[in-house]
N, C-alpha and C positions, 0 to 999 in steps of 0.2 A: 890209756892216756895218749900212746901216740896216733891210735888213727881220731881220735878226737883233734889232733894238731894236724893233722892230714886233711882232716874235714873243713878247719877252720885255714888252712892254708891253699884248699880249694876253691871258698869265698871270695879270698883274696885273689887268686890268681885268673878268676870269672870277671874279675874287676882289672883285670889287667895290672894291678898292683902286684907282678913277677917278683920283685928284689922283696919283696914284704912275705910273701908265699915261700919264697927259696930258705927266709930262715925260720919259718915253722917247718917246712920239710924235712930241713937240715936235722933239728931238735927230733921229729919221728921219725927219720934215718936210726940218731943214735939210740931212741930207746928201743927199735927197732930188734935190732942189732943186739944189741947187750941184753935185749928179756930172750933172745933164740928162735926168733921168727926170721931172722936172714930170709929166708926161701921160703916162707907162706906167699901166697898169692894178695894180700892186701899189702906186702911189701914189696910187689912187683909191681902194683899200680902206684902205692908211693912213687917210687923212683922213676915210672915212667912220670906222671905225671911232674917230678921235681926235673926230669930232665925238659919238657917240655916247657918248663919255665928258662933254662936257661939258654934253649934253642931261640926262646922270644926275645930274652935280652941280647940274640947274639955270642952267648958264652958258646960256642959248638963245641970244644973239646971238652968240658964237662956234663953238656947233653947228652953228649955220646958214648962217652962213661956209663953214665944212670939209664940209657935209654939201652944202651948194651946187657946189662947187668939185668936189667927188667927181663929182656927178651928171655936171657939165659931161664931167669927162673918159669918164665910162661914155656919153656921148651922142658924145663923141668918137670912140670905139672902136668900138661898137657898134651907132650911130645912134638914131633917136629909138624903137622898140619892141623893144625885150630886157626881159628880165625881170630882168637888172641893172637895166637903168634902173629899172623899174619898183618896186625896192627902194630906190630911192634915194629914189624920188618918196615910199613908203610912208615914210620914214625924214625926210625934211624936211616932210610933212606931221602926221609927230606930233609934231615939233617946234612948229610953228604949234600945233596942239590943244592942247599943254603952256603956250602962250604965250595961249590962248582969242582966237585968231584961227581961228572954229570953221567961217568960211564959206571961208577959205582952204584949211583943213584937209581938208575935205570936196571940195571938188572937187578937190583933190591926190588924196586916196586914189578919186575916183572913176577919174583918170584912170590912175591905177596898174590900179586892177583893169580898166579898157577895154583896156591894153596886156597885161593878163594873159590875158584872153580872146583875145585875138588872138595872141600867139605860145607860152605853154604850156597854153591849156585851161582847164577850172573844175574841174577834180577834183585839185588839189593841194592843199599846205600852204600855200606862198607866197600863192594864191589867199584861202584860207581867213584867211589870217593880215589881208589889206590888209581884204575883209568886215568881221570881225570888229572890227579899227578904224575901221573906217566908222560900223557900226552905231555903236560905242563912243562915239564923234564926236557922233553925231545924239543919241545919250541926254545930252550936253550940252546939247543946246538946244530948242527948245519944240517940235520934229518928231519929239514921241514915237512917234508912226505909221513912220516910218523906218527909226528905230533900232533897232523891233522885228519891222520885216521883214530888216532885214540881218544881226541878231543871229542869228534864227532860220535865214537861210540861211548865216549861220556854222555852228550849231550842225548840223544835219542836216548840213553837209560834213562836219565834225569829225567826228560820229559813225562817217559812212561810213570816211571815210581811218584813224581813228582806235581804232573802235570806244568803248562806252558808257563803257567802265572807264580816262578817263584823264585828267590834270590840264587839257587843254586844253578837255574839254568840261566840269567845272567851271567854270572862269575864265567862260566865255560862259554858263553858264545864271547864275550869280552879276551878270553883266551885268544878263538877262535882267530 
């Protein structure tokens, strides 16, 4: 019953209806929790994705909570270099960026993308994706040189995986 509230709270939050997702989450939290799945892995993408709702409405100290707690259990599961993990890392360090905790944020996504190198490669999306917040990161703060070396090795991935004609390599020259 609760990843069925999980599923149907994914619906929701695909629709951008966040506060309507947050308390179907909330309800597969608790039966979560009280049947003894704490730490199964279908309870870490709960929570991540319950925190990813509340980083959208802005709640960041409760994202960071659930987005925390996620990680924990994917480091649990799968030890400290997966590239779950490494999503999680991506995922609580843009919560820090959203909060301009921008030196936090930055060594989070570096170490996301050092553990992305190491166990799936640099010629992905995931890859592409943590860069591309990095760079995004550094055009926050006075290390314009940075920002516009990671953007640009965002964008040359993008094009490659991607090719020229597609919304993701907008978004990064729009960085740029």
């Amino acid at each position: 019953y609760g990843k069925g509230l999980g599923i149907l709270a994914q619906v929701y939050s695909d629709q951008n209806r966040f506060a309507d997702a947050i308390i179907l989450y909330e309800q597969a939290r608790t039966i979560y929790t009280g049947g003894g799945a704490g730490t199964s892995l279908d309870y870490a993408t709960l929570l991540n994705s319950l925190g990813l709702c509340y980083s959208n409405l802005d709640i960041l100290d409760k994202a960071l909570v659930h987005l925390t707690e996620s990680l924990r259990i994917k480091k649990q599961n799968f030890g400290d270099f997966h590239p779950e993990v490494a999503a999680g890392i991506n995922n609580i360090a843009k919560v820090w960026e959203d909060n301009f905790q921008y030196d936090e944020a930055i060594r989070a996504y570096r170490y996301a993308k050092q553990i992305l190198e190491r166990t799936s490669g640099t010629e992905n999306q995931q890859y592409a994706v943590v860069v591309s917040n990095l760079g995004g990161c550094y055009a926050s703060t006075p290390k314009l040189d940075s920002a516009a070396f990671f953007l640009q090795q965002a964008l040359a991935l993008k094009e490659k995986l991607f090719g020229t004609d597609n919304y993701a390599i907008a978004t990064t020259l729009n960085s740029l």
